[in-house]
N, C-alpha and C positions, 0 to 999 in steps of 0.2 A: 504494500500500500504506500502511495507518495503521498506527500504533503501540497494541497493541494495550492495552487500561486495567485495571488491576486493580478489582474493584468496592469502590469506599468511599474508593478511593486517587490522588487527581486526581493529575496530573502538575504540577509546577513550572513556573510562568511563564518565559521563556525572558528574563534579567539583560538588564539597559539596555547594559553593557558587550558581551555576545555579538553585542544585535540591531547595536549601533552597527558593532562590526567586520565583520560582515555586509553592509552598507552599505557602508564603505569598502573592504574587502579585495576587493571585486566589481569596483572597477576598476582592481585591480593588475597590473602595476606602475605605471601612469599615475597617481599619487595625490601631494599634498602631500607635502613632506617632516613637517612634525606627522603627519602618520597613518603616515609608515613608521618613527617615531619611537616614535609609540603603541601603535602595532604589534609593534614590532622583535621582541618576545620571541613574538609569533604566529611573526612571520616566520623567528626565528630556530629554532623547532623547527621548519618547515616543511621548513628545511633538513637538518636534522639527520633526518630523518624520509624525506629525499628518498636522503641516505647510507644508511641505512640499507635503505633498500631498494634501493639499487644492492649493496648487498654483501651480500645477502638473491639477488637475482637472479645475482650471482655465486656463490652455494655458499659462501659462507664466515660464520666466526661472530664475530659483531658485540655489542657489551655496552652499556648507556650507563654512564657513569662517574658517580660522586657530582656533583653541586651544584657542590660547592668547589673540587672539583680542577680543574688550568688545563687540563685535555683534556677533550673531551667524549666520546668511545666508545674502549673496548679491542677490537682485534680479535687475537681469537686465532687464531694459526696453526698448520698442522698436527700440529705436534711439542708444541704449548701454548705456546710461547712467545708474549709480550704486547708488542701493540705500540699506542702511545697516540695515538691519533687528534683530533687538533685539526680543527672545522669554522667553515671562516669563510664568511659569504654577503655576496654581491653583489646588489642591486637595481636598481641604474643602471650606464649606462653613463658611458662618458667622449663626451669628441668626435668620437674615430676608430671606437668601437664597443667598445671593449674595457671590461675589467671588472678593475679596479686595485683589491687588496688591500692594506689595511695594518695588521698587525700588534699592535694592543693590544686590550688584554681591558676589555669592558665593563665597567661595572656598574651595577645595576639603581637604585644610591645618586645617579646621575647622568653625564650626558653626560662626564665627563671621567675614567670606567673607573678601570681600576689599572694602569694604567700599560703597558707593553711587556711581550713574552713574552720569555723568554731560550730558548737552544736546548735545554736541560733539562726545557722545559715539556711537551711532546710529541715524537714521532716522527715523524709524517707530519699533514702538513696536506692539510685536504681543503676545496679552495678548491670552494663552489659558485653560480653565475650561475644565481640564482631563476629568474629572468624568461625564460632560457633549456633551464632545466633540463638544464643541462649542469655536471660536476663533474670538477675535475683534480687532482692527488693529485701531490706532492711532497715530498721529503726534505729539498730543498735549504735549508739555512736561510738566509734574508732577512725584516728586516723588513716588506719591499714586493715581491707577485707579481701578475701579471696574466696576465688569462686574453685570448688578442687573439680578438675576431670571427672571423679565420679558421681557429682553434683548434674552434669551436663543434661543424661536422659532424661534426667527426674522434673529440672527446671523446665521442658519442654513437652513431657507430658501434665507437667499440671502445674500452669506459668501461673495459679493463681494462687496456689500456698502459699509463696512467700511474701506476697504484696498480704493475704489476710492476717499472718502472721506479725506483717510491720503494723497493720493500721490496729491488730488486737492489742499489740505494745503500747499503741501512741493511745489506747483507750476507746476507739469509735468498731468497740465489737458491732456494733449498730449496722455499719454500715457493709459487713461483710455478709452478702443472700447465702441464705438458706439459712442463718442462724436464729433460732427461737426466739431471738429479743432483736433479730436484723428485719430492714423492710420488707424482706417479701416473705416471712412468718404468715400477715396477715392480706399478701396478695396487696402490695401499695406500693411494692418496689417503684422508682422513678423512672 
């Protein structure tokens, strides 16, 4: 199928920067670390994008947050309360197989970000292993989480333990369906 042309209205040559990441992102995640560098902010709405439609396929409502602020999505639950969603991505592994997160916030100004999150910053982190397409969701706060290898099948068959698990921590047992005191008890789910 083409794209179809307006007459008189050529289309735009397709940036040197596009075709190049086309080129490298093609043999990801096996690539230099310069190109997952050059990359990172492809890589890193990939992620964010990969959340997003995990909690899209779960029924629920998902927002992206400003730029600036140190969370990336609000997901609203059923009653409206807001809860701030941090997403951090993994590309490689370690030597065992696992996928070790650590805690400070980029910036686009240079490799050495701004510094550390505090537990104020977000609510629930939503750690995800690109390369695996696999995402784990936690309350708990540590600077340092890791997702182990044999974590992998589990978080894909049932992507939604661990998001109930963070929001049963942060208190809004409420809002996770099926549970006796959650909305759809009485069929009112949102």
């Amino acid at each position: 199928m083409t794209q179809l042309l307006l007459p008189g209205i050529p289309l735009p040559t397709r940036p040197a920067e596009a075709r190049d990441a086309r080129s490298a992102l093609a043999k990801y995640p096996d690539m230099p670390t310069a190109d997952l560098c050059r990359y990172a902010k492809w890589l890193g709405a990939a992620a964010e994008m990969t959340v997003d439609a995990l909690f899209m396929r779960l029924g629920e409502r998902i927002f992206p947050a400003p730029e600036h602020e140190r969370h990336d999505r609000v997901l609203l639950l059923p009653d409206g309360s807001p809860v701030r969603i941090q997403v951090k991505t993994r590309h490689t592994m370690n030597s065992s197989g696992d996928y070790v997160f650590s805690l400070k916030q980029s910036s686009e100004r240079g490799a050495t970000g701004r510094g550390p999150y505090s537990a104020e910053d977000f609510d629930i982190l939503a750690m995800v292993a690109l390369p695996d397409m696999a995402v784990r969701f936690t309350a708990d706060w540590q600077t340092r989480h890791t997702i182990y290898a044999s974590e992998i099948p589990e978080l894909r068959r049932h992507p939604r333990a661990s998001l109930d698990a963070a929001l049963m921590r942060l208190g809004h047992a409420h809002a996770i369906p099926g549970r006796a005191d959650g909305p759809d008890w009485l069929g009112l789910a949102a």
